[in-house]
C-alpha positions as CSV (number, residue, x, y, z in Angstrom):
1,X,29.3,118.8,121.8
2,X,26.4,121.1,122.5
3,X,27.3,124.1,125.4
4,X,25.3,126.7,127.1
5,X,27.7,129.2,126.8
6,X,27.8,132.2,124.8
7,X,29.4,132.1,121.2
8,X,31.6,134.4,119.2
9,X,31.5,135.6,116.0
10,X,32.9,132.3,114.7
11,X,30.4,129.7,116.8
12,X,33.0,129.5,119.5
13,X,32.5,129.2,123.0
14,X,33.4,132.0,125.0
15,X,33.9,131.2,128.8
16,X,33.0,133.5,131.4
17,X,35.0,132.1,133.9
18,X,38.4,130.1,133.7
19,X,39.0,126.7,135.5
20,X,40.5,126.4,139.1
21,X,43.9,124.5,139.1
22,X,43.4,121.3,141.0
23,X,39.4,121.3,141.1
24,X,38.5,118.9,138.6
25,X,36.0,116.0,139.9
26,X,35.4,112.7,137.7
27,X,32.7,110.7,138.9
28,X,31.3,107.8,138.3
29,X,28.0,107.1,138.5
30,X,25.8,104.5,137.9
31,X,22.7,102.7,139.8
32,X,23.8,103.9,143.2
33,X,24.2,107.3,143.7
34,X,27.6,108.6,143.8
35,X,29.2,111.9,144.7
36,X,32.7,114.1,144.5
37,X,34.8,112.9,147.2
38,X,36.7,116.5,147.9
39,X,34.5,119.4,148.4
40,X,34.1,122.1,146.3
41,X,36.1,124.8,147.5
42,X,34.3,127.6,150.0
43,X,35.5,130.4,147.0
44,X,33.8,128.2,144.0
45,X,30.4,129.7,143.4
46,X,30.4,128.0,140.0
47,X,30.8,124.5,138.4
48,X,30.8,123.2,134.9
49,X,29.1,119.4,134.6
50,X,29.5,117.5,131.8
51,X,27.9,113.6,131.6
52,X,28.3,111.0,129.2
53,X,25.5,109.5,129.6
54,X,21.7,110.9,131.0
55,X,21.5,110.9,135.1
56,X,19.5,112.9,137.6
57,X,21.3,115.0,140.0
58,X,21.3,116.7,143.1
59,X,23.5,119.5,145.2
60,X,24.6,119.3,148.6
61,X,26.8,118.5,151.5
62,X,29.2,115.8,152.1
63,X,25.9,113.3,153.1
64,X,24.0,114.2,149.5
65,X,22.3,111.0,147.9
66,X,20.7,111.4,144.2
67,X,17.7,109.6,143.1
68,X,15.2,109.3,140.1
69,X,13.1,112.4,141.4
70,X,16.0,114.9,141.6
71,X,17.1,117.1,138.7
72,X,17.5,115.3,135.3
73,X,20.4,116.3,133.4
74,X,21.1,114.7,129.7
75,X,24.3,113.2,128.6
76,X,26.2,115.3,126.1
77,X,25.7,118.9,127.2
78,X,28.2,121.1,129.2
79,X,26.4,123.4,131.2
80,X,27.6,126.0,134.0
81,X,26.1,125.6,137.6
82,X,25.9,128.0,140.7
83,X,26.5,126.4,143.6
84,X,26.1,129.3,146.3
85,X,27.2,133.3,146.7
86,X,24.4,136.2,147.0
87,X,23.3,135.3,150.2
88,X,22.5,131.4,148.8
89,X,23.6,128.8,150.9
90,X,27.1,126.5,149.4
91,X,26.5,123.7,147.9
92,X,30.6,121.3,148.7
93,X,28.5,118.5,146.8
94,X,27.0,117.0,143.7
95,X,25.7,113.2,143.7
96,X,24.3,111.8,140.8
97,X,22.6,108.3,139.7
98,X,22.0,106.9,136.2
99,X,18.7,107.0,134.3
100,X,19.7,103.6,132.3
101,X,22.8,103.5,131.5
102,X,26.4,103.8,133.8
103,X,28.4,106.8,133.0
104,X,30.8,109.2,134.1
105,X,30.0,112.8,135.0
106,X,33.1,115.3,134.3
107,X,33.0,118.5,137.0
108,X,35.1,121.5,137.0
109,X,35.5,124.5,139.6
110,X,35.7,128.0,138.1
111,X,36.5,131.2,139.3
């Protein structure tokens, strides 16, 4: 699995932030767009996304809709997200839609 986040000494991945008990999102997505059903918590200004298969994606509130012109975002890679803090607007959603094939995309909270 490839990750974004910086490696030790033996190719390790180091996190920078831990998970948040009880914040883990699993969504399924396919040729509608789908989103988290619980909001991200107002104190999470970070999320880790992880998709199994390729999808486009877009951040929001509880009304966000994804479609082929948002973000794309490639299956297989775990990557760490900002979703507000220094003055930036929160984001309490993520929707995403499929490229071509039905998948799920894996979300964590961290703090």
């Amino acid at each position: 699995m490839s990750t974004k986040l910086p490696l030790d000494s033996n190719d390790n991945p180091i996190p920078a932030l831990r998970f948040k008990n009880g914040a883990a999102h699993v969504i399924n997505f396919s040729a509608s767009s789908a989103r988290n059903v619980s909001a991200f918590s107002d104190e999470t200004r970070v999320i880790s996304i992880y998709a199994t298969q390729n999808m486009y994606v877009r951040f929001g509130d509880d009304a966000v809709s994804a479609d082929s012109g948002d973000h794309f975002f490639p299956a297989g890679q775990y990557y760490d997200v900002a979703i507000g803090g220094d003055g930036a607007g929160h984001h309490t959603h993520i929707a995403a839609i499929r490229v071509d094939t039905d998948g799920v995309l894996y979300v964590s909270e961290k703090e």
